[in-house]
C-alpha positions in Angstrom: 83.8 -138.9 131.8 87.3 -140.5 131.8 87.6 -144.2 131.3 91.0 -144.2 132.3 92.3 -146.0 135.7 96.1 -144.4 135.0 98.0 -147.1 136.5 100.5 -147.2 134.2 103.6 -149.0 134.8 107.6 -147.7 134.2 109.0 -150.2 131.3 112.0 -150.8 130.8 111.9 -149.9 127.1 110.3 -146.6 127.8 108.9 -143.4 129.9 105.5 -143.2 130.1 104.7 -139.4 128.8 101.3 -139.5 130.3 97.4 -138.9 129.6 95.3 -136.4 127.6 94.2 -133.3 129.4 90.7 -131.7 129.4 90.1 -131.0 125.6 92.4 -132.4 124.1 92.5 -136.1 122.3 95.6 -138.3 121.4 95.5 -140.8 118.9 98.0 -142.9 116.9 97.7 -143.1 113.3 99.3 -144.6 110.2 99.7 -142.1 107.1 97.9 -139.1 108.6 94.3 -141.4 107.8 94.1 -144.5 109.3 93.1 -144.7 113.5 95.4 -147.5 115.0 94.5 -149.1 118.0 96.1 -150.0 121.6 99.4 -151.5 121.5 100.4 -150.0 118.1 103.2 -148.2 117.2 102.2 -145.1 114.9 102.5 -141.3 114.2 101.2 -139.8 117.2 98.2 -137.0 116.1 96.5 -134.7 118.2 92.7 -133.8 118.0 91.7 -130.2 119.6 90.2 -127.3 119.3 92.2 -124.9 120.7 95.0 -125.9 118.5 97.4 -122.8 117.2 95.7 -123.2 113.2 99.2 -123.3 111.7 103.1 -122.3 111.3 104.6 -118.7 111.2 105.1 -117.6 107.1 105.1 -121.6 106.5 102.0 -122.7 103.9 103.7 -125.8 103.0 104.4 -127.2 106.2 101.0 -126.2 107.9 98.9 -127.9 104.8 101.9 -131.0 105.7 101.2 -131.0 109.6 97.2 -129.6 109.9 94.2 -131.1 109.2 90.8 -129.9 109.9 88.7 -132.4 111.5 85.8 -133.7 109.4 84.2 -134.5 112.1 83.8 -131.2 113.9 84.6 -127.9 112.0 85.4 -126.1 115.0 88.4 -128.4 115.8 91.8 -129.3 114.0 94.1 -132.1 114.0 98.3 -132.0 114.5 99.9 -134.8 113.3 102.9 -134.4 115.5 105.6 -136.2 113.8 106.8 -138.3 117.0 106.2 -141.5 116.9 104.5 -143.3 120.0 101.4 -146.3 121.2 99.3 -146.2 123.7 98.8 -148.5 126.5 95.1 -150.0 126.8 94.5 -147.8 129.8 95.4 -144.7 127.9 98.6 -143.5 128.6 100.9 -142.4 125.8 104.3 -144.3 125.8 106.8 -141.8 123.3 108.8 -144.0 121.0 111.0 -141.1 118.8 110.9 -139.2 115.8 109.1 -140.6 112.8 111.9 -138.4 110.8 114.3 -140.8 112.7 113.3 -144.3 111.5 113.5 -146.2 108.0 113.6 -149.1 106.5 117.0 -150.7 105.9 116.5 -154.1 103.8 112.9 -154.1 105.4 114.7 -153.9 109.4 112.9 -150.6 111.1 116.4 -148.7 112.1 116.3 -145.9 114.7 118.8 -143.5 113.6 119.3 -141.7 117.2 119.9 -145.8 118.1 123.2 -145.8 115.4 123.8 -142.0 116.8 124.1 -143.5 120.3 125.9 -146.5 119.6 129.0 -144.3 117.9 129.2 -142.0 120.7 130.0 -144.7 123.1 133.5 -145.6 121.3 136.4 -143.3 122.8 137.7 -141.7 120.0 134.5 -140.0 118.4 133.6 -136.8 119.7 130.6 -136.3 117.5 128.1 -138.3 115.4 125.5 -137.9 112.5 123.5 -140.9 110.7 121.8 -140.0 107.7 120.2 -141.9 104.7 120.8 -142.2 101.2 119.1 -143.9 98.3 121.5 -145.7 95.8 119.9 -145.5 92.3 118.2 -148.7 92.7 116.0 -147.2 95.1 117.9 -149.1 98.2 118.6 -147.1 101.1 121.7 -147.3 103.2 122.9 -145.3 106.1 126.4 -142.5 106.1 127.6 -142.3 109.2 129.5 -138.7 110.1 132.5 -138.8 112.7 133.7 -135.6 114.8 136.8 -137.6 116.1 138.7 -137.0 119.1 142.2 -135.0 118.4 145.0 -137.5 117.3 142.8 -140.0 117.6 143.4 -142.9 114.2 139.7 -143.9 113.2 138.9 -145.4 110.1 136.4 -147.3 108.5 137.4 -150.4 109.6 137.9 -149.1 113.5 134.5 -147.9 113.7 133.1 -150.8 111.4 134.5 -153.3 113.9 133.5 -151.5 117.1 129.6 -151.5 115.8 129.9 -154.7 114.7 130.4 -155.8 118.5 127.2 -153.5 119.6 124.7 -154.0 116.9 123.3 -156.2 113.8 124.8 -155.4 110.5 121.8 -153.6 109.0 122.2 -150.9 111.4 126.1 -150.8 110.7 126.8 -147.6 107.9 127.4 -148.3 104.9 130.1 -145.3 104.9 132.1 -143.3 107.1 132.6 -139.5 106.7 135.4 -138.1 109.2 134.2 -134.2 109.7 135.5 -131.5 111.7 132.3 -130.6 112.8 128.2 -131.3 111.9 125.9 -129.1 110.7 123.7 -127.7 114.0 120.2 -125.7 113.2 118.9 -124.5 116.7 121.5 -126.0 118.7 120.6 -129.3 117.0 121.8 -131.7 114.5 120.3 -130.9 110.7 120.4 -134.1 109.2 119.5 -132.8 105.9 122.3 -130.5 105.9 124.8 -133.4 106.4 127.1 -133.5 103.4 126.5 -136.4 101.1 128.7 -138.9 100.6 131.7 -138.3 97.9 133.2 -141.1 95.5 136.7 -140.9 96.9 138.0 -143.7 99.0 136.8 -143.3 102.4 139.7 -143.7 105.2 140.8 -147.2 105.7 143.2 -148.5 107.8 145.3 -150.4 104.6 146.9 -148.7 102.7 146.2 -148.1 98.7 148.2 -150.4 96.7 147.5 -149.7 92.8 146.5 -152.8 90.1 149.7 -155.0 89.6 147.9 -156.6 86.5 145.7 -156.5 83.9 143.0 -158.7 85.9 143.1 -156.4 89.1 142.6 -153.2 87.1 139.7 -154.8 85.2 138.4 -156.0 88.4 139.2 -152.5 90.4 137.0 -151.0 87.4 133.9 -153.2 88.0 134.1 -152.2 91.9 134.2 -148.6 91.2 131.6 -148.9 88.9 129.0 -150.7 91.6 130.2 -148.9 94.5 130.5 -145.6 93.1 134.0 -144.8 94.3 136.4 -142.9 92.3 140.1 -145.1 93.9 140.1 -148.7 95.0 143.3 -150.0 96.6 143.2 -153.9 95.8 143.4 -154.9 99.0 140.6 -152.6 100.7 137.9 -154.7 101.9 134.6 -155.2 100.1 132.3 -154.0 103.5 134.5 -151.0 104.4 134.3 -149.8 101.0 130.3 -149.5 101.7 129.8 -153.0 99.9 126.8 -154.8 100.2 124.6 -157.8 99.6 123.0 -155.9 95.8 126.7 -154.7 95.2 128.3 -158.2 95.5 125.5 -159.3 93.2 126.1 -157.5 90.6 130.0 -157.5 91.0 129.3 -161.1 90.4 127.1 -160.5 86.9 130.1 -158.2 86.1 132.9 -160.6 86.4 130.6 -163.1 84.4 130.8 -160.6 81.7 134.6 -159.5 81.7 136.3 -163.0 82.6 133.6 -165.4 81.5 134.4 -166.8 85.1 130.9 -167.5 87.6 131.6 -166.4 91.4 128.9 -167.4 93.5 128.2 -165.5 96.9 129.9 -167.6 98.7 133.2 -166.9 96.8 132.4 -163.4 97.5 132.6 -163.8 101.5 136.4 -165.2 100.9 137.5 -162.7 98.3 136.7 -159.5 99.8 139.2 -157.6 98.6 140.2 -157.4 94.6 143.5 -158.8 95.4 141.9 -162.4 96.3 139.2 -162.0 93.9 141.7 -162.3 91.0 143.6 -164.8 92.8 140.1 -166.9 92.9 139.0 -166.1 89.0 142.8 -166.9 88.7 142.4 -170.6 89.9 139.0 -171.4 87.9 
């Protein structure tokens, strides 16, 4: 019997991918175990028993992906790895990759969202969005650039132009120009993206050296929290990758080394090294 009056509306927001088919179920969980219900975004898992029982040479991913359904020996479960709801009169509404969506400083961030949001300024060809974890366990996003021939990009550029199209959790922490991205199938391998190097990224100042003893102490201290090899002191705090963590513990550095307390507020007017010397300077 099918309970369903499919009379499903187009959204804005998304496509409706339709209904379940004779003998097949769809259902949306949350960690492979737990049955969500209408409305609620989860991974979307299919319930069948004429399901192929696993991948080609793969043990590891089948045992990752296959389930055999407890309730029904003849019939296994697919946890798909898409992410989707669905809509009380049972049509599935797609909503992406689980793969493709994290937790940045507890915001959900699409990564295909960041992908998208690159493409649209003129000078990038390409674009790749991976994640990273920063030893405290913190993730933060790398964001890969293809750019157009002779085109100028830099941090900063691309920094500025995101900063116009979305919030600043979604924005990269770094900028990786590349001459091409990694493709598996035709597609981009996100894993395969390169990670992140300690050099100074491209920024559209140029790098001016310490002119003192308080701007090399205080070049030091950056490169120690933001893990880059060269600091020009006057590159800015964000395009270096710098965030809210960092500037904290810049701040329990400075404590340390000049005996001089910044607060985060002194932080968001010295942003480069330059000005933060200027500021312990004046105290």
């Amino acid at each position: 019997m099918n309970f369903f009056d499919y009379s499903s509306e187009m959204r804005e927001d998304a496509v409706p991918t339709g209904y379940t088919v004779k003998d097949k179920e769809i259902f949306i969980v949350v960690d492979q175990r737990t049955d969500l219900g209408f409305n609620q975004v989860g991974e979307i898992a299919v319930r069948s028993r004429y399901i192929y029982p696993g991948y080609w040479n793969n043990s590891e991913l089948t045992a990752a992906k296959f389930e055999a359904d407890p309730q029904d020996p003849d019939e296994l479960i697919y946890f798909t790895g898409d992410l989707g709801l669905i809509l009380p009169d049972g049509c599935l509404i797609h909503k992406g990759r689980k793969d493709f969506r994290l937790k940045i400083r507890a915001y959900a961030v699409d990564l295909i969202e960041v992908e998208q949001a690159l493409l649209e300024h003129p000078h990038i060809r390409e674009a790749g969005v991976r994640a990273g974890d920063r030893e405290d366990g913190e993730k933060y996003l790398a964001g890969y650039i293809v750019p157009e021939p002779e085109s100028e990009l830099n941090a900063g550029k691309i920094r500025g132009f995101l900063s116009r199209k979305l919030p600043d959790y979604m924005i990269p922490s770094v900028f990786k120009l590349v001459e091409a991205l990694p493709l598996t199938n035709g597609k981009l391998d996100r894993l395969a993206l390169p990670k992140p190097d300690t050099w100074r990224p491209g920024l559209e100042e140029t790098y001016v050296a310490p002119r003192n003893d308080a701007e090399s102490k205080l070049v030091d201290i950056w490169s120690e929290v933001l893990k880059i090899d060269a600091i020009g002191i006057h590159d800015n705090f964000l395009d270096l990758g710098g965030y809210s963590l960092a500037g904290v513990r810049i701040i329990r550095k400075v404590k340390q080394e000049f005996g001089v307390e910044l607060t985060i507020a002194d932080l968001l007017e010295c942003f480069t090294v330059a000005e933060m010397a200027a500021c312990i300077g004046s105290r």
